[in-house]
PASEBA-1860 file (N, C-alpha, C; in nm, 3 decimals):
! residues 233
1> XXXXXXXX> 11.464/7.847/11.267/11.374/7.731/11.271/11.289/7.728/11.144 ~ 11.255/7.624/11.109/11.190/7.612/10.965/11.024/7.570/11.005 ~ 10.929/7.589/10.913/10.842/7.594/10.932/10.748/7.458/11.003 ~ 10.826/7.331/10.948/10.785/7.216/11.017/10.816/7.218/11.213 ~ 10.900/7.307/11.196/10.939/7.354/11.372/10.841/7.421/11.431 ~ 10.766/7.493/11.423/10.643/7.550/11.439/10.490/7.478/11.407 ~ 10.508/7.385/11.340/10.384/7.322/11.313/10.305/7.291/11.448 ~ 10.354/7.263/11.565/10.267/7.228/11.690/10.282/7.358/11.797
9> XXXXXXXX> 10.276/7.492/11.733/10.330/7.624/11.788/10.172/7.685/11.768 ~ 10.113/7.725/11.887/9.957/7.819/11.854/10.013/7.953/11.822 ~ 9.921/8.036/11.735/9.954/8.183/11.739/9.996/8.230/11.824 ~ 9.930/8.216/11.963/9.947/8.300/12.061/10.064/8.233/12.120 ~ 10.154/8.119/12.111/10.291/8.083/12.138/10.373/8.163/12.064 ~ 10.371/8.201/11.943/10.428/8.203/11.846/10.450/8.402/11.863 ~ 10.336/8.400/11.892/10.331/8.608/11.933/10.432/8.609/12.060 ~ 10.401/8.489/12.151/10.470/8.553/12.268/10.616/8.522/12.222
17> XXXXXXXX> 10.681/8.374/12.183/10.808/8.424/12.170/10.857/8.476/12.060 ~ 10.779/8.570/11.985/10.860/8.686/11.881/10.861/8.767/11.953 ~ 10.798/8.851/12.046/10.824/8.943/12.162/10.918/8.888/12.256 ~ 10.960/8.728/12.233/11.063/8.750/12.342/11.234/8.717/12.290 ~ 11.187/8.721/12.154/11.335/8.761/12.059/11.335/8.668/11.981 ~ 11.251/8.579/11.959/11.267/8.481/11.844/11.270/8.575/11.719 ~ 11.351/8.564/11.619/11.354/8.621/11.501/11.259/8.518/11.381 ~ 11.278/8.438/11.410/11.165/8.346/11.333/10.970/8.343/11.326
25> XXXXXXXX> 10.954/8.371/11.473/10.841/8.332/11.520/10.708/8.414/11.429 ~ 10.785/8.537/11.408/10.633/8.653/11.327/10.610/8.594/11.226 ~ 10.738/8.580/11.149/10.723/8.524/11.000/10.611/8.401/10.982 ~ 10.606/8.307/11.091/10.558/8.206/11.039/10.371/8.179/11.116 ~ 10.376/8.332/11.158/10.211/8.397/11.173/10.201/8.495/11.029 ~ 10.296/8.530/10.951/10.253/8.587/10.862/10.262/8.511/10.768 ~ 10.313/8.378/10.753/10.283/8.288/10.653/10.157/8.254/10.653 ~ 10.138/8.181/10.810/10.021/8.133/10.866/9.862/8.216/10.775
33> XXXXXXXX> 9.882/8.365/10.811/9.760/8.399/10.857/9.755/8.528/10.653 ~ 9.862/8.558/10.589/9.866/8.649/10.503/9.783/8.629/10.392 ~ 9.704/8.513/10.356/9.640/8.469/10.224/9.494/8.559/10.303 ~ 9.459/8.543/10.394/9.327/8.581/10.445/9.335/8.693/10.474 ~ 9.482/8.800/10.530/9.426/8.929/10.520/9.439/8.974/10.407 ~ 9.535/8.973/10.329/9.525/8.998/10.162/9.373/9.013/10.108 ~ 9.304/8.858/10.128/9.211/8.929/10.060/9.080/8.962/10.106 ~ 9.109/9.046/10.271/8.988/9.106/10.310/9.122/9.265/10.269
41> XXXXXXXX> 9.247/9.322/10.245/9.238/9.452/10.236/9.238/9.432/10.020 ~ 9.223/9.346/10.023/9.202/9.320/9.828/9.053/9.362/9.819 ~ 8.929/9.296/9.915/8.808/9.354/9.884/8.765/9.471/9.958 ~ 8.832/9.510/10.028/8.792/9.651/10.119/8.821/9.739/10.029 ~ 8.975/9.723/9.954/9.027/9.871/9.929/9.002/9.867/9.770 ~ 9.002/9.734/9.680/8.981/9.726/9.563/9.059/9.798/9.436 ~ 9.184/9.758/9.518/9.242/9.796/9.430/9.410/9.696/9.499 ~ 9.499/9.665/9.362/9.594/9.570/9.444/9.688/9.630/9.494
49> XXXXXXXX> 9.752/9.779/9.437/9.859/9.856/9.485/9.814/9.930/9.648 ~ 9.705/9.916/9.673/9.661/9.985/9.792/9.630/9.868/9.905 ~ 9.620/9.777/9.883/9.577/9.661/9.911/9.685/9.587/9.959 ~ 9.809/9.593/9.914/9.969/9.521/9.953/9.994/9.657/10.052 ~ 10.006/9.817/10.002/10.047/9.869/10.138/9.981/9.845/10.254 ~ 9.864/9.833/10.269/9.773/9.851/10.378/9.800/9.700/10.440 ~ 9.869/9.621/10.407/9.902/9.499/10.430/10.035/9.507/10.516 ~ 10.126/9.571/10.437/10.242/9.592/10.465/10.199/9.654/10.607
57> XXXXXXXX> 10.178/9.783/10.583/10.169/9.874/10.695/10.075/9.775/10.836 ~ 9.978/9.725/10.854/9.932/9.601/10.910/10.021/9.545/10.963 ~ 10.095/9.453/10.893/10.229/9.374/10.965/10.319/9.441/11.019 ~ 10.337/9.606/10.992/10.420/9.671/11.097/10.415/9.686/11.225 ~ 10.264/9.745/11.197/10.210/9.765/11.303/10.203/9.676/11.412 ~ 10.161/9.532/11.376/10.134/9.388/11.410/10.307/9.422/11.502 ~ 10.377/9.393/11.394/10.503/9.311/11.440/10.547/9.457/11.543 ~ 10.527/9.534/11.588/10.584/9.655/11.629/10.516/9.671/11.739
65> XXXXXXXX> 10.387/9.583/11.728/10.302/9.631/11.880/10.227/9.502/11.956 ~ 10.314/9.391/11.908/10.317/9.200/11.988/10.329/9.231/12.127 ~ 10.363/9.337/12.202/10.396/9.331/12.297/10.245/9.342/12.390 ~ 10.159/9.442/12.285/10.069/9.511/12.383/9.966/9.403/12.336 ~ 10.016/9.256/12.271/9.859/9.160/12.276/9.850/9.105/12.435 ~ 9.714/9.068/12.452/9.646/9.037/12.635/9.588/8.899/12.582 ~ 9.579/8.883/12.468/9.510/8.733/12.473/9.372/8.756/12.451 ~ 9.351/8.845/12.474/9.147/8.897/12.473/9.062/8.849/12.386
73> XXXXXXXX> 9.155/8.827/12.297/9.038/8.719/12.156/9.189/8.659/12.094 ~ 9.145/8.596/11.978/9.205/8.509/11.891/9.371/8.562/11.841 ~ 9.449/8.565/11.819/9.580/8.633/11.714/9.506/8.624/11.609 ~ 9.442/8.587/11.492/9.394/8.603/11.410/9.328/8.708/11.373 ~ 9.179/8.729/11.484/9.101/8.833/11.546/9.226/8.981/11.498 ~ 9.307/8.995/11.626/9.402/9.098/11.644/9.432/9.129/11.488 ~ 9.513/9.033/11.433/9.550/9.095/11.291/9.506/9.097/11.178 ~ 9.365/9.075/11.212/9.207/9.143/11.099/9.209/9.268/11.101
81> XXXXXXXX> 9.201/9.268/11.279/9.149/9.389/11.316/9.277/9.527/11.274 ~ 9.388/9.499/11.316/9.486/9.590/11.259/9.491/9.615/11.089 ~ 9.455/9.510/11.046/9.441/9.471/10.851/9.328/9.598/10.866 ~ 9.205/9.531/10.899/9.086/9.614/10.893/9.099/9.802/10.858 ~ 9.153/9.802/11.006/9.193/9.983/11.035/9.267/10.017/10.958 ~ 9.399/9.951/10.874/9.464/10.015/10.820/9.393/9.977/10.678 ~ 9.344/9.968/10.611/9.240/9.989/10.503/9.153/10.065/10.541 ~ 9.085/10.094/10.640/8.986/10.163/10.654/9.049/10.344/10.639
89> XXXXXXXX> 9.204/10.356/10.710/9.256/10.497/10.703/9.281/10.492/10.574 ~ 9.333/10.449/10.502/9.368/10.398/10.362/9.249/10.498/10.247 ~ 9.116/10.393/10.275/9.000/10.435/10.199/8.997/10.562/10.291 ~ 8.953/10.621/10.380/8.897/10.732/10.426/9.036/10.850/10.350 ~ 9.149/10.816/10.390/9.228/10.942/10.277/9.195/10.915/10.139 ~ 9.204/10.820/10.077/9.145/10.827/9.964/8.999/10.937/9.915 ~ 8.899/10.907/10.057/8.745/10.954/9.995/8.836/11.113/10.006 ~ 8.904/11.167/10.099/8.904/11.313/10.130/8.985/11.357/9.997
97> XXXXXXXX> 9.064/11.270/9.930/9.111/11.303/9.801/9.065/11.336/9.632 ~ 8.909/11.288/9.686/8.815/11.281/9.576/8.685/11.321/9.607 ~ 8.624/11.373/9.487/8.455/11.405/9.562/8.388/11.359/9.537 ~ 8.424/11.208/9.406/8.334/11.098/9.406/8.422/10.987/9.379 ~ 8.381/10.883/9.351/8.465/10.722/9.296/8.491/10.771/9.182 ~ 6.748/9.386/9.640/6.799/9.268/9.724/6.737/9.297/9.840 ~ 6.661/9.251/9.883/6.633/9.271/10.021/6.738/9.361/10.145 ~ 6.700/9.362/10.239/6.844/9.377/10.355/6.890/9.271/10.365
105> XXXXXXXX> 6.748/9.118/10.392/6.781/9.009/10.438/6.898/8.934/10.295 ~ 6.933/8.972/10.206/6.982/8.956/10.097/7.142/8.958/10.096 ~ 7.215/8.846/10.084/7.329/8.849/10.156/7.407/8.888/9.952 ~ 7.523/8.971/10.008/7.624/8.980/9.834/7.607/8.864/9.757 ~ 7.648/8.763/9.823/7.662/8.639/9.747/7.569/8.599/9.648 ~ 7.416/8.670/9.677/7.304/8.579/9.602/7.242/8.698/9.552 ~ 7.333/8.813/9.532/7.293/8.902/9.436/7.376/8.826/9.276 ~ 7.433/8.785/9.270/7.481/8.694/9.153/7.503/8.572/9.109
113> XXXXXXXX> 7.483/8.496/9.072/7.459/8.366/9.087/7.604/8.290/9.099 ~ 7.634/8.223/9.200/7.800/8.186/9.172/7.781/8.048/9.124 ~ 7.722/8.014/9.066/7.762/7.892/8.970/7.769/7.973/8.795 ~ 7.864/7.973/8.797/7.945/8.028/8.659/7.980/7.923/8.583 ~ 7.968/7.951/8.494/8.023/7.878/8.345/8.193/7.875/8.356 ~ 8.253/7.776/8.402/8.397/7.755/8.359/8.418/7.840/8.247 ~ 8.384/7.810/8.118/8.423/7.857/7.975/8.392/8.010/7.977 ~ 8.344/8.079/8.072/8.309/8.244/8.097/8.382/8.288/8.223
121> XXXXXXXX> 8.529/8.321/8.192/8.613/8.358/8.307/8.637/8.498/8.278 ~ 8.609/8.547/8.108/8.595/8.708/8.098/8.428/8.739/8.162 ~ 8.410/8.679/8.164/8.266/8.722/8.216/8.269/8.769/8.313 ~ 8.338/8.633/8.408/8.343/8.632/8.568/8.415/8.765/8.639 ~ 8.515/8.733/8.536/8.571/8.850/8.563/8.547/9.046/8.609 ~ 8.441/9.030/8.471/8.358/9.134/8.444/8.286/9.170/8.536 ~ 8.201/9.095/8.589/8.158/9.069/8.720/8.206/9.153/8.824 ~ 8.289/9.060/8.872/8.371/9.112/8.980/8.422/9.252/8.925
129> XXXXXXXX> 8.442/9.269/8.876/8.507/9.428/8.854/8.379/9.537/8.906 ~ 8.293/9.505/8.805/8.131/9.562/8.856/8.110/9.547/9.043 ~ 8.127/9.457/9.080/8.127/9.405/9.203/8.225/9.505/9.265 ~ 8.300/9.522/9.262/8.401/9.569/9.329/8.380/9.770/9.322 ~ 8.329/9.755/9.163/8.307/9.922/9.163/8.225/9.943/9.243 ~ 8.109/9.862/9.246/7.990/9.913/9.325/8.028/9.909/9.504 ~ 8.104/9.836/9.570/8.118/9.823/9.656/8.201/9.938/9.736 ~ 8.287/9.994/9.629/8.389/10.116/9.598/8.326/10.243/9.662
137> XXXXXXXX> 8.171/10.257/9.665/8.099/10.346/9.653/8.020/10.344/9.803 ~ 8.087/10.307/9.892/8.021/10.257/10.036/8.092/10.318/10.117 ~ 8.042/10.393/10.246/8.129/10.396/10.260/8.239/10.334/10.341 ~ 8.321/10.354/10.407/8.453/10.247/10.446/8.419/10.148/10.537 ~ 8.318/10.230/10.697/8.281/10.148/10.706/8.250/10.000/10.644 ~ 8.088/10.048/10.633/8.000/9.929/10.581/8.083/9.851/10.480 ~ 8.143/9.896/10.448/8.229/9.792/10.299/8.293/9.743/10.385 ~ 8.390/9.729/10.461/8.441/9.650/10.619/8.378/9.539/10.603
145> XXXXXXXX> 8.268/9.574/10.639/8.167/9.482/10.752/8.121/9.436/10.618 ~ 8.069/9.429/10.508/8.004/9.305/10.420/8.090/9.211/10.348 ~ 8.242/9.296/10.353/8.373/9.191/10.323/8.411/9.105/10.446 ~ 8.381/9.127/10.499/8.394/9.034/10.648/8.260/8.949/10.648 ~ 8.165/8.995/10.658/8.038/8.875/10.656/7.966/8.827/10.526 ~ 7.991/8.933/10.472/7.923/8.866/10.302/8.052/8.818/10.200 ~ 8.161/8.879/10.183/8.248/8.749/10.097/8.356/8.708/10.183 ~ 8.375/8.718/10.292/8.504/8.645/10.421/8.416/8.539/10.475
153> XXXXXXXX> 8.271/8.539/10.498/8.210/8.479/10.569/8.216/8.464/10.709 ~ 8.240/8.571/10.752/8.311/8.556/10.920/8.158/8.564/10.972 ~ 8.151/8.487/11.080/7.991/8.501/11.166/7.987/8.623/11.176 ~ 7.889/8.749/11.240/7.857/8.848/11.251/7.935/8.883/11.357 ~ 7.944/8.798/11.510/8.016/8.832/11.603/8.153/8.818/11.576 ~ 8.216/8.757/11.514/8.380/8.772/11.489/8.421/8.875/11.412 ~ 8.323/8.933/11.305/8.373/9.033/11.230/8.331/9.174/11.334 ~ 8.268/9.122/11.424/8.205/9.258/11.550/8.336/9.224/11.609
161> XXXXXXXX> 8.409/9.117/11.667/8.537/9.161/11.737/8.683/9.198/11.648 ~ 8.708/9.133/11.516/8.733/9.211/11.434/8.741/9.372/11.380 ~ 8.614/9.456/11.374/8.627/9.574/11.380/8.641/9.671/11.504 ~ 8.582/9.579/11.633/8.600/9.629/11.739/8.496/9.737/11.755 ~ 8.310/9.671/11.732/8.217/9.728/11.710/8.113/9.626/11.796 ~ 8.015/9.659/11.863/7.914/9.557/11.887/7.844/9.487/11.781 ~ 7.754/9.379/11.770/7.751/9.312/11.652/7.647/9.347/11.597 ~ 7.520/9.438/11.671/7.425/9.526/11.619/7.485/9.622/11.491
169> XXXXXXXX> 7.604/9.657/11.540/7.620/9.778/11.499/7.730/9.698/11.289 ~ 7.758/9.581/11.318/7.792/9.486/11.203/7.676/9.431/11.162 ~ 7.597/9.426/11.181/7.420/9.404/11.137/7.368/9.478/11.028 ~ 7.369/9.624/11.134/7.294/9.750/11.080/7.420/9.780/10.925 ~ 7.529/9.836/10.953/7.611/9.846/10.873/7.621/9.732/10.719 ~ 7.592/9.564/10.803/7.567/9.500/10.611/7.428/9.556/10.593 ~ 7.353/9.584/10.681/7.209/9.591/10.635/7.206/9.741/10.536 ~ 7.232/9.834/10.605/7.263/9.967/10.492/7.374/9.939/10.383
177> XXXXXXXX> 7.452/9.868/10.367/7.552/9.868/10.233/7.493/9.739/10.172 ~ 7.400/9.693/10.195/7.295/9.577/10.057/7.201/9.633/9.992 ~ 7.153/9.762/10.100/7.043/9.837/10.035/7.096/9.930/9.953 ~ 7.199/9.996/9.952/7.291/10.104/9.880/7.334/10.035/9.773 ~ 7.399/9.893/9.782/7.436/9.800/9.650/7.358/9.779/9.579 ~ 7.184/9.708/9.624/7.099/9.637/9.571/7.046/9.718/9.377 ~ 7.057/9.858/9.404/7.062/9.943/9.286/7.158/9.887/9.204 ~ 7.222/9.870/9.273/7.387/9.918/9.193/7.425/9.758/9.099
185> XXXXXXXX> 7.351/9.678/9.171/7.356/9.514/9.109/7.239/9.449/9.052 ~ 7.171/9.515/9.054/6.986/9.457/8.977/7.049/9.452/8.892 ~ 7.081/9.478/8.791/7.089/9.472/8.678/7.176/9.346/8.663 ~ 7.253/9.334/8.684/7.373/9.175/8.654/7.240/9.077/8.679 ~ 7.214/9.092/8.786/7.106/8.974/8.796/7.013/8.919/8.681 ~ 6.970/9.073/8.648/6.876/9.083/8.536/6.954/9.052/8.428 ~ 7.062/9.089/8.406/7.108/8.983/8.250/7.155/8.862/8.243 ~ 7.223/8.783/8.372/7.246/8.693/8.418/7.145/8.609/8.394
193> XXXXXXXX> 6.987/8.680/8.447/6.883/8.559/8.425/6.891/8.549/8.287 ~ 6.850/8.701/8.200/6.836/8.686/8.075/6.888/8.549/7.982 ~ 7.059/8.541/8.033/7.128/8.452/8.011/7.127/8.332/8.034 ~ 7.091/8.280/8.124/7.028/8.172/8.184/6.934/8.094/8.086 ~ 6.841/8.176/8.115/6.688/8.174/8.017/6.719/8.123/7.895 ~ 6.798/8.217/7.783/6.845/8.160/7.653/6.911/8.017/7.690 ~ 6.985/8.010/7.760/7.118/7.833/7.759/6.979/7.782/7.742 ~ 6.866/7.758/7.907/6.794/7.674/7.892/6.732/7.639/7.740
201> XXXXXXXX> 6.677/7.744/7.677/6.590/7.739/7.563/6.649/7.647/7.461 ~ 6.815/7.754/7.449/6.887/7.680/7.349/6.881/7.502/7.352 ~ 6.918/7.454/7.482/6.955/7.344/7.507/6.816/7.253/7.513 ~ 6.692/7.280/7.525/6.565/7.244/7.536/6.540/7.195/7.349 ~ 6.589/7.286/7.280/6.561/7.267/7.128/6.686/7.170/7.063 ~ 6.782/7.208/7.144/6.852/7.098/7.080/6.863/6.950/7.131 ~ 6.772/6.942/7.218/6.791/6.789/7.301/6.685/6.732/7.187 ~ 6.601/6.804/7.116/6.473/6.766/7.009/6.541/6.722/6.911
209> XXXXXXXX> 6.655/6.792/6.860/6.697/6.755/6.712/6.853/6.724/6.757 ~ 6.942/6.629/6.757/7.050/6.597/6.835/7.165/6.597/6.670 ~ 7.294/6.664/6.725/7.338/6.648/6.585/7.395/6.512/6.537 ~ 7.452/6.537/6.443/7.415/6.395/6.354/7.559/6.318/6.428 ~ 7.670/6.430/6.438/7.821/6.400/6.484/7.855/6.509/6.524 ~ 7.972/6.439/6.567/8.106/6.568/6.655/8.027/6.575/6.788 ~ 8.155/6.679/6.840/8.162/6.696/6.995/8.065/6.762/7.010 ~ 7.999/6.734/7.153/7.836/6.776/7.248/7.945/6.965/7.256
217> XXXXXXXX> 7.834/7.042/7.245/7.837/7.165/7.231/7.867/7.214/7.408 ~ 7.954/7.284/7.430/8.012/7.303/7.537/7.934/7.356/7.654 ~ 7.774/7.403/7.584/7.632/7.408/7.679/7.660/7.292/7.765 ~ 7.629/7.198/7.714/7.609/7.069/7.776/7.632/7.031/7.885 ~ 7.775/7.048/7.928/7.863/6.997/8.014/7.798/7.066/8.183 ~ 7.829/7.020/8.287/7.761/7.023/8.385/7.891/7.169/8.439 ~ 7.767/7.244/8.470/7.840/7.392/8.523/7.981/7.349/8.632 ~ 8.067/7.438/8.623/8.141/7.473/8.770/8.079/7.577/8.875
225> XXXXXXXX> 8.076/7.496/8.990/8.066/7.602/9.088/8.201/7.699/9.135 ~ 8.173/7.828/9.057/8.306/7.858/9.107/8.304/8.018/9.250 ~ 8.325/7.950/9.316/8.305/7.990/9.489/8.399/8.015/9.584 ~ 8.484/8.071/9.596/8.581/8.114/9.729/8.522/8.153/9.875 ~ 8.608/8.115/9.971/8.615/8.159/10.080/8.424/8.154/10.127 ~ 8.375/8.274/10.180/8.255/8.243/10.224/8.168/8.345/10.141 ~ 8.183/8.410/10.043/8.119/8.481/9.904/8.188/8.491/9.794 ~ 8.176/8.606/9.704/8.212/8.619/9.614/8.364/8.633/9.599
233> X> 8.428/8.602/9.468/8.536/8.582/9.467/8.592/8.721/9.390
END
């Protein structure tokens, strides 16, 4: 069956008849649903070769244990939550392999400003790498839980049925890995404004003296917001 055959098929149709021998039916929950766990085990594990196994291994698991879903929450839910764990064993052999790598109310997202300069994609880039080291440094938990509510944007209670935790306990967990980050990211902020500060200035002095010809200086142009999913990209 091709994918327009499934278009009026819910997950949970689609789980039950791959457990009941459809050879088609998983595939087109892992079409469905693979862009979104990708990139919660892309920001958990931060790295891409660890990030496709823990994916892989996920969909095994998934496709190997359809039998034992009850319906209890979402198919989606279910194969976070399997994504989740298998990044989480992932990072935890990793930490045993090595002996090293904002308010609370202060969500990831607005530790950096996500309206970026189009024309600064090494920047952005840069960024995120920083972003990602620092996050590197959490441990598996809590890095879970702020990729789920601070750049997945999942409400607090879905990423609580997601990890398969009460939602206090997805609270407390972003609340200790913003305070552990908040060190670790002052500083971007702080040159970010720095940066800021100069455009304005620059652009304040040149609106005084306008050049005589040629193209408006690439300041000018009205920022991109550039923003994924429900944080940082």
């Amino acid at each position: 069956m091709d994918d327009a055959g499934f278009a009026d098929t819910s997950d949970q149709d689609l789980l039950a008849q791959h457990v009941a021998g459809d050879p088609d039916a998983f595939g087109e929950l892992v079409r469905r649903h693979r862009d979104r766990l990708w990139a919660v085990a892309l920001r958990t594990l931060g790295d891409r070769e660890e990030a496709a196994d823990a994916v892989q291994d996920a969909l095994v698991s998934a496709f190997r244990a359809a039998h034992t879903f009850r319906g209890q929450s979402a198919v989606t839910t279910w194969l976070h939550r399997i994504t989740v764990n298998a990044c989480l064993d992932r990072a935890r052999k990793a930490a045993s392999r090595r002996t090293a790598p904002v308010d609370d109310a202060e969500r990831l997202d607005q530790l950096l400003e996500p309206h970026e300069s189009a024309e600064a994609p090494a920047e952005r880039q840069d960024l995120h790498r920083q972003l990602m080291a620092a996050l590197a440094t959490l441990p598996a938990e809590q890095r879970a839980a702020l990729v789920l509510v601070d750049m997945q944007a999942y409400p607090v209670a879905e990423a609580a049925r997601i990890l398969d935790v009460p939602t206090g306990t997805v609270k407390s967990r972003c609340a200790r890995g913003r305070a552990r980050l908040l060190p670790l990211l002052t500083h971007l902020r702080s040159s970010r404004g720095g940066a800021k500060d100069s455009k304005e200035r620059n652009r304040t002095q040149g609106a005084s003296v306008p050049p005589a010809s040629g193209p408006r200086d690439a300041d000018d142009g009205d920022p991109a917001a550039v923003k994924g999913g429900g944080g940082l990209a």
